[in-house]
C-alpha positions as CSV (number, residue, x, y, z in Angstrom):
1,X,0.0,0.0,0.0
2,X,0.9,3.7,-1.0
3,X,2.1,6.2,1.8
4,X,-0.7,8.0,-0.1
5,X,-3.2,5.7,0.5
6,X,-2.3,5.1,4.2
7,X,-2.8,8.7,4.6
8,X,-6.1,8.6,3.0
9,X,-7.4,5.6,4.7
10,X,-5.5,7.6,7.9
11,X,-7.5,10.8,7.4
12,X,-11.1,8.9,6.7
13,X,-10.7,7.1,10.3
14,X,-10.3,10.4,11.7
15,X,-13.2,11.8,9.9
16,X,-15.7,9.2,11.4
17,X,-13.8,10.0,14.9
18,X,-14.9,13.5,14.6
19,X,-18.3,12.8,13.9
20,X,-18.4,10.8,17.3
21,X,-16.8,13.5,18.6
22,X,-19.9,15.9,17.3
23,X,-22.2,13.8,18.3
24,X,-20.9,13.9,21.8
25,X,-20.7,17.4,22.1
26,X,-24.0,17.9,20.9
27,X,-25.3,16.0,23.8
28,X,-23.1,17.3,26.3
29,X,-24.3,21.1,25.2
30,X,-28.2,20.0,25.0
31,X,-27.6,17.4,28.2
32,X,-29.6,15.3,26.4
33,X,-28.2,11.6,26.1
34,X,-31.3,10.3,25.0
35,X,-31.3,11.5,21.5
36,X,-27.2,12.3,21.6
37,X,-26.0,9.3,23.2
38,X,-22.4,8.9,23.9
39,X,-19.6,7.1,21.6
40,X,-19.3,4.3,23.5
41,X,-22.6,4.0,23.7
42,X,-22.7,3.8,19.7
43,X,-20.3,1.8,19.4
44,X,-21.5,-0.9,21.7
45,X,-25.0,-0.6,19.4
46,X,-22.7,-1.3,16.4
47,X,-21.0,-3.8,17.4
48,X,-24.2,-5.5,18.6
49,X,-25.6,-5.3,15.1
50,X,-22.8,-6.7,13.3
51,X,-23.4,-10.0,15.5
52,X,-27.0,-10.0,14.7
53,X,-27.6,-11.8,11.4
54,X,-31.2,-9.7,10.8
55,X,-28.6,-6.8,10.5
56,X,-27.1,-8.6,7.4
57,X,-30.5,-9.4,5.9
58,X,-31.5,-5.8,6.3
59,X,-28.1,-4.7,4.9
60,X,-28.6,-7.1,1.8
61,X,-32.1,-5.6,0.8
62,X,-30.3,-1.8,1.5
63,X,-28.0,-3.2,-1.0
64,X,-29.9,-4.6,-3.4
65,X,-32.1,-1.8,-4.2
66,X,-29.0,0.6,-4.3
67,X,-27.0,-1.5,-7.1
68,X,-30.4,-2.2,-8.9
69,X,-30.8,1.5,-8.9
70,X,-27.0,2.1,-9.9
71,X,-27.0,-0.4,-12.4
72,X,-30.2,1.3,-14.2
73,X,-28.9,4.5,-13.5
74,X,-25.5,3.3,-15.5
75,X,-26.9,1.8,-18.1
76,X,-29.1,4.6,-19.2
77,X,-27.5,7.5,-17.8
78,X,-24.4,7.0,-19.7
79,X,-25.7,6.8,-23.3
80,X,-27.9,9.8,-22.7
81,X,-25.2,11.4,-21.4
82,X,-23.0,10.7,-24.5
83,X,-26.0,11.2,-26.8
84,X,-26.0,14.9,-25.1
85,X,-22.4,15.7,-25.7
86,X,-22.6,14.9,-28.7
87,X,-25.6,16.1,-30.4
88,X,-26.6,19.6,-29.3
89,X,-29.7,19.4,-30.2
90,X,-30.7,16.5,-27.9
91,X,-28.7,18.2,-25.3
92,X,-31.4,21.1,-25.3
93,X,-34.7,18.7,-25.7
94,X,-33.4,16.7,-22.6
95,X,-32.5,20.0,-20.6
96,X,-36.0,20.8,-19.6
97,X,-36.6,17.3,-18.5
98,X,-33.0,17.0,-16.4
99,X,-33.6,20.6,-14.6
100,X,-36.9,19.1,-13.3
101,X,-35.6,16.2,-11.6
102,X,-33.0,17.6,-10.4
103,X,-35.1,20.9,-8.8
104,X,-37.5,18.3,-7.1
105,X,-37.1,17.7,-3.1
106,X,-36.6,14.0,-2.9
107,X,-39.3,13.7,-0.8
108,X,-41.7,14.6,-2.9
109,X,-39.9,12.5,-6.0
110,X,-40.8,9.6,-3.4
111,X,-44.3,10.2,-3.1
112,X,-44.9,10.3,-6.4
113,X,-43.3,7.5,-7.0
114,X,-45.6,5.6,-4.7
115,X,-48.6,7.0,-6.0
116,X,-47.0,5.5,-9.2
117,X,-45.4,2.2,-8.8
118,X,-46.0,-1.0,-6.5
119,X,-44.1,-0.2,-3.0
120,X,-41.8,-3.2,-3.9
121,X,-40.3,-0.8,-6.5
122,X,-40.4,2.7,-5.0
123,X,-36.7,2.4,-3.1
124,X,-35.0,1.7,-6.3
125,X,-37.4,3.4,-9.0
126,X,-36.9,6.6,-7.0
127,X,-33.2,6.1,-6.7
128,X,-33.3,5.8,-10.6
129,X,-34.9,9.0,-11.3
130,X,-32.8,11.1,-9.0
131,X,-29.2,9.6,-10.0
132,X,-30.1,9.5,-13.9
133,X,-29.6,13.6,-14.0
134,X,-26.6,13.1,-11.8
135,X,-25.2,10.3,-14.1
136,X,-26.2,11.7,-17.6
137,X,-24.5,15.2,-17.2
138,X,-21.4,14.0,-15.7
139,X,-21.4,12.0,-18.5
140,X,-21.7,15.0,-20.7
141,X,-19.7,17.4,-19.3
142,X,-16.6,14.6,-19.8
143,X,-18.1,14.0,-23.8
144,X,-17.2,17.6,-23.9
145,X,-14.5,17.7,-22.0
146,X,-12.3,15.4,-24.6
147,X,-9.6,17.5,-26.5
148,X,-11.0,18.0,-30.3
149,X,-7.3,16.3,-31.6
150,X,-7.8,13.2,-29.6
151,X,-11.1,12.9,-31.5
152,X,-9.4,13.9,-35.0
153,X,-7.3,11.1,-34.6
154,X,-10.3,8.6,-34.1
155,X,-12.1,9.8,-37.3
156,X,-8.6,9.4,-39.6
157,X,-9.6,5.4,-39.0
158,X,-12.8,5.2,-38.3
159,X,-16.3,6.5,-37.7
160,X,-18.1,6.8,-34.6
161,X,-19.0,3.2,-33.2
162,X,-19.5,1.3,-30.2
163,X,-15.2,0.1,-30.2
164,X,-14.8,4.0,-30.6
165,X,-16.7,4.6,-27.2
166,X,-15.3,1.9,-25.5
167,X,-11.9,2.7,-26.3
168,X,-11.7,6.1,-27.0
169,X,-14.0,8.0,-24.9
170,X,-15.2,6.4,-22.0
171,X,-11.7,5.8,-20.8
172,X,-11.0,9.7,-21.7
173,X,-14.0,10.2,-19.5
174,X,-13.2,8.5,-16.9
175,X,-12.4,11.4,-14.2
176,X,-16.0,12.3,-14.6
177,X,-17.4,9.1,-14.4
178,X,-16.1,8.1,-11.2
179,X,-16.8,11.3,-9.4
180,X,-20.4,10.7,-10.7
181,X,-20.5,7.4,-9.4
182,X,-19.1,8.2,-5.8
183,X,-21.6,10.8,-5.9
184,X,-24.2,8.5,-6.9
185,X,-23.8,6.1,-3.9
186,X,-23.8,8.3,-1.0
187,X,-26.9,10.0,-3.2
188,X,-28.6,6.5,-3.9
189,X,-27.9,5.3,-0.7
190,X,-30.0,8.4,1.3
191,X,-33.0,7.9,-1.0
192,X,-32.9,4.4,-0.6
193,X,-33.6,4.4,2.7
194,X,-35.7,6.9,2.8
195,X,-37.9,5.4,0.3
196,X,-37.5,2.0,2.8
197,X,-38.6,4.4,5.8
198,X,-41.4,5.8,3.6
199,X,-43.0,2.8,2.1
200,X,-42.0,0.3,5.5
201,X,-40.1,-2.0,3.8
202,X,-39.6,-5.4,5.1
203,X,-36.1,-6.8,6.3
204,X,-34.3,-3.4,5.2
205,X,-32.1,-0.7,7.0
206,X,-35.1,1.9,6.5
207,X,-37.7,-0.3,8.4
208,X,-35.2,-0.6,11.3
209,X,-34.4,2.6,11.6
210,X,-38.1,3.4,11.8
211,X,-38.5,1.1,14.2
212,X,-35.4,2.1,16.2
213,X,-36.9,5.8,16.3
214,X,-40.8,4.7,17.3
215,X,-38.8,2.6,20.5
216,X,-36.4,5.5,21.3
217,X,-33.5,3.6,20.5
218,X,-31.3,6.6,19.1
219,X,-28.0,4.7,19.9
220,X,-29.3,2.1,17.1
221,X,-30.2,4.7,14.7
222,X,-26.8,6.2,14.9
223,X,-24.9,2.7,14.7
224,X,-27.1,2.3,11.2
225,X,-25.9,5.6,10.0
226,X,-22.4,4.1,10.6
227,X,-23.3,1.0,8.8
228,X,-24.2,2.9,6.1
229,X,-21.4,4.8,5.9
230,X,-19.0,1.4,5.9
231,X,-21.0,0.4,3.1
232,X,-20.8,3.9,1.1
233,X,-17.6,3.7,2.0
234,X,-16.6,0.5,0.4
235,X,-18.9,0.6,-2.8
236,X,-17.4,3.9,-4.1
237,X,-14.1,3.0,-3.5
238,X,-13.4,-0.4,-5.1
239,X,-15.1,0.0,-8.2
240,X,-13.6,3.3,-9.0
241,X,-10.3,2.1,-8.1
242,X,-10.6,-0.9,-10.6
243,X,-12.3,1.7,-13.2
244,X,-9.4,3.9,-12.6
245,X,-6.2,1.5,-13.2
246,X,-8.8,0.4,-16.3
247,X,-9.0,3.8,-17.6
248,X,-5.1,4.9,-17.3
249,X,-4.0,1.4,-19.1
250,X,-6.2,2.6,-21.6
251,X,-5.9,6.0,-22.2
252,X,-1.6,5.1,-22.2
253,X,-2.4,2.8,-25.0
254,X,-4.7,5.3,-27.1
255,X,-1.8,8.2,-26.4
256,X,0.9,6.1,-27.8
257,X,-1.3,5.5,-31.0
258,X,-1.6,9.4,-31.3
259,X,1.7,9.9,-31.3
260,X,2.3,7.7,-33.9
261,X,-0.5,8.8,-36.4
262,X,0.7,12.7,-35.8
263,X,4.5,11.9,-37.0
């Protein structure tokens, strides 16, 4: 491991330190340990959790609805995203329809999802709607991004095509992709759960926290909170690490071609 790295994984364990560290200050100043309970306190609710195995269930449904949503999101976001930066006027006739969802407080995006769709559907459906925008002009904004040469060199050999994406611009794109994706998980992950809380979803981490807030039991809610921050945590970083080495082998390759066609 990197002395980078260690430093990063270094300053993210002080980051959830300080946020025990808020949380215990808050209840020292309001004296209330009821809805501010101490670290300890937390921490001993975690730990309980992870040795329950409904806490793992729960987790799994979380999860499933966030990577069904991500995985939609993905798979539609980024061709309307390329379609955009390449074709103005699609860029302008999607506009309207982007500023919308993205103007819309989540909670109501959720309730008219329910009013919509079976309650089975609303955690991820929602998700979907409110991480396409977040997707689709990330995916853009890197389209446009890519230096017009680059692209002359493409279109000596060959016309736009799928090989051409794959090879040419996604991996050009890729610094924009991956913030849009760590975006998209904290972002999915919050309206996941919501939606769960919302509709009472059975065997998930919004049911529980629901319950966990009808029974008092604050220290629960926060030890969720940290769950789902382990689990943010972990699904923004490995993928966009593997994306990332992907992307630089990639873009290496594609430069030394340049080079060669420019001589």
């Amino acid at each position: 491991m990197s002395r980078q790295r260690r430093n990063d994984l270094l300053a993210t364990a002080i980051g959830i330190v300080l946020i025990g560290a808020l949380i215990q200050a808050a209840g020292a100043l309001k004296h209330e340990r009821l809805v501010f309970p101490d670290a300890l306190t937390i921490l001993r609710a975690f730990f309980r959790l992870l040795g329950e195995p409904a806490t793992y269930r729960m987790m799994g449904t979380s999860l499933r609805h966030l990577l069904e949503a991500l995985i939609i999101s993905l798979l539609i976001g980024v061709p309307l995203g390329l379609l955009e930066g390449l074709n103005r006027f699609a860029r302008h006739l999607l506009k309207p329809f982007i500023s919308f969802i993205r103007a819309i407080p989540m909670i109501v995006l959720i309730i008219m999802v329910m009013v919509l769709a079976d309650y089975s559907a609303v955690p991820a459906v929602a998700a979907v709607l409110m991480l396409l925008p977040m997707i689709s002009e990330a995916t853009m904004e890197g389209c446009r991004s890519i230096p017009q040469q680059l692209i002359d060199v493409y279109k000596m050999n060959a016309d736009l095509n799928l090989m051409v994406i794959f090879r040419v611009y996604l991996p050009l794109m890729r610094g924009y992709l991956r913030e849009a994706f760590t975006e998209a998980v904290g972002t999915g992950m919050k309206l996941v759960i919501t939606a769960e809380y919302m509709v009472q979803t059975r065997n998930s981490l919004g049911k529980a926290i629901f319950s966990s807030s009808y029974f008092n039991d604050y220290e629960d809610i926060y030890a969720y909170a940290l769950l789902m921050v382990l689990m943010i945590l972990i699904l923004s970083e490995v993928p966009t690490r593997a994306i990332e080495f992907a992307g630089k082998k990639r873009e290496s390759s594609f430069e030394v071609i340049s080079k060669e066609k420019t001589k």
